[in-house]
Structure formats: C-alpha cells, structure tokens
C-alpha angles and dihedrals in degrees: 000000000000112000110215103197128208094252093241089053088042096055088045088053092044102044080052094055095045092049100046100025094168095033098146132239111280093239078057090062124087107253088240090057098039079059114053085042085056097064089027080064095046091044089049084048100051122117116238125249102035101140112160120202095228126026119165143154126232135153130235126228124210154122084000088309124126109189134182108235123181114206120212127185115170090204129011100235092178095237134080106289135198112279136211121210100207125200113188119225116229106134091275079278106066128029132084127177086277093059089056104026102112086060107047084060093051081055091056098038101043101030096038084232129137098230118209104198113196117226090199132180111294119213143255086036082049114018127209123326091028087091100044087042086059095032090053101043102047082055094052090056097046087056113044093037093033094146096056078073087042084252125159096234111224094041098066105125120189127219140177138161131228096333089000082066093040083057106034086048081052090044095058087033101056094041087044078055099048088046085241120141113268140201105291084236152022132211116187125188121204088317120191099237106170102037103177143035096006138101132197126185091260088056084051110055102021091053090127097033123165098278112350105047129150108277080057100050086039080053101052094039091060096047084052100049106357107132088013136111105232131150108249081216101060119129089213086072101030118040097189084062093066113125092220128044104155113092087041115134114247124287136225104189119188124184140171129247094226107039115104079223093068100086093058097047090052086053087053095057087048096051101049096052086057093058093054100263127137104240122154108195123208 
C-alpha cells in the first residue's frame, strides 16, 4: 500500500530517516533504552505554554492497587470541576505520566477539565491484567470518592490512547458489567480492540507503517501475555468481545489513517451504535 502522508508529517518522517539511516527497529532496542526514547519523543512533541496552575503527584489506593496518579488543573475555580481519567498509550509495556504529560495539559487548559493520568503496572515486568487491576481500580476511586480530587461527580469522562483506549474501553466495559457506575464518557484514540488471533485489512497493508508496524505490536503483544495462560476471548484483552455492549457511556473514537490499529476502532464504533450506544467516530 502506498502511504500518502500529510506533507508536514512526510518531511518529519523523512528528516528522521536521513539523520539516523541504520536506527534500528524498536524491538531491536533494550527495554531501558526504548523507554527512555519513549518520553524523550513525547517531550520533543509538547506544545509550548501549557502551564497549568496546579500539577501534583499523588497515589490511589484500592481493591490491593496502589497506583501513581498526577493531578492537572489549568486554573483553581474554587468549586468541583469536570474531571478526565487518563490512561497513557505505550504497548502495556512502555509509557509513564512523563511520556504523556504535554497532553494531558492540553486536555486541562483547552477542555476546562482536571485531568488524573494513571501511571499503571507495565509488562513484562507485570504481565495482563496488571494493567486493567490498577486501571480498574484507580477508576473505581475517582468515582465513588470524586470529590476527594474536587471533581463534579457525574461529569467525570475517560480517555486513553493505543493501549491507553484498549484499557479505558475495558475499564467502562467491565463497570457497565458489574452494574457499577462508570465514567460518563469514553474517548478512545485509536484503541487496540481486538488484541490476538485476528486481521483486519489495516493490519494488512500497513504491517510495516510509518511507526507501529507488526514486528512492534508483535512486540508488545509478547511483553503483555507472552509465557502466560490467558483466554484469547477474554473481554479483558479484547473490548469488542465483550458480551454486552448496550448501557455503555458514549463514546468519541478517533483513529489515524495510516495506523494498522484504525480498522478495529471504526468497527467499534460500529459495534457500539448497534448496540444502542451513542459513538461518533473521526
């Protein structure tokens, strides 16, 4: 498949290629290293003039998790704000609060919301469902005590991007399931929803894409469950395999042209209209 890049993106793909010719592969690259090169990217990336008013770091308590949280409000308003729940992408295996922290700021200064970014269990060092205990639980704090974080409850949205969206998606799924109360919405960006023994024609044509390719999800996947017993059908792994999608809190799905991950978030979105809940898809 030919990949037609936006021209901005184009010129940054290419300047990278010109500059490190023989960079390896990042499944090449010692996990420490990978790493550190992971929140060294997102630092490059972030906007400038994102000073929030309040930043602080803080941990979270429940159901035998202990969980880093980092707390952002653009402005003090003296009341109980909107909140965001925010679950950083990384492949379950790479990703802190420092990877993602630009935009989690963007989040509290354009959308007037106080953001909670996890900082949840990475594999292999913690295999699946490390990620989704501490995930899970964290969400389940912020919500019953939302006021502890000054936080209007009813008006508390989660969000996540690549595995960040596989685990926010899990995180509704599996409250919707309990019958417990859940975020009052869910925006997922460009989430993995079906995460073994699958294809979809993205997968297919974009297995060596510009940055996630195969050899990296492959990667990834292995890190998460490799040496484990799971049920590929777990719901837990793959949100669109969930037996119950109706109750679910809207939805906002993003996804990129170019990602071998785009196919299964538009089916998502798919799946969860027919189910009777309200998704837009971009």
């Amino acid at each position: 498949m030919k990949i037609k890049l936006d021209p901005d993106l184009a010129a940054v793909v290419e300047e990278g290629r010109v500059k490190n010719p023989d960079a390896p592969h990042p499944a090449d690259v010692p996990l420490d290293l990978l790493r550190t090169g992971y929140v060294s990217q997102g630092q490059l990336q972030a906007k400038a003039d994102l000073a929030c008013q309040t930043v602080y770091e803080t941990t979270i308590e429940h159901d035998d998790c202990v969980v880093p949280v980092r707390v952002y409000r653009a402005a003090e308003s003296g009341v109980l704000d909107p909140g965001l729940i925010f679950i950083h992408g990384g492949g379950f295996t790479i990703g802190n609060l420092d990877s993602h922290d630009s935009l989690c700021r963007q989040f509290a200064i354009e959308a007037s919301v106080t953001v909670i970014a996890l900082n949840y269990r990475l594999a292999p060092e913690h295999k699946f469902p490390a990620a989704v205990d501490d995930c899970l639980a964290a969400t389940r704090q912020i919500l019953s005590s939302s006021e502890t974080f000054r936080l209007e409850p009813g008006k508390i949205a989660i969000a996540g991007d690549s595995a960040g969206g596989n685990l926010s998606a899990v995180v509704c799924n599996e409250l919707n399931k309990a019958g417990e109360p859940t975020p009052a919405c869910q925006i997922l960006i460009y989430p993995a929803t079906r995460m073994v023994n699958f294809e979809t024609k993205s997968r297919r044509e974009l297995d060596t894409g510009v940055t996630l390719d195969k050899r990296l999800i492959d990667y990834f996947n292995d890190m998460y469950l490799g040496g484990i017993d799971y049920d590929e059908d777990d719901p837990r792994l793959n949100p669109a395999l969930v037996e119950e999608l109706s109750g679910l809190p809207p939805a906002h799905i993003i996804t990129a042209e170019y990602d071998p991950l785009r196919d299964e978030g538009e089916e998502y979105g798919r799946l969860l209209n027919q189910a009777g809940v309200a998704a837009s898809y971009h």
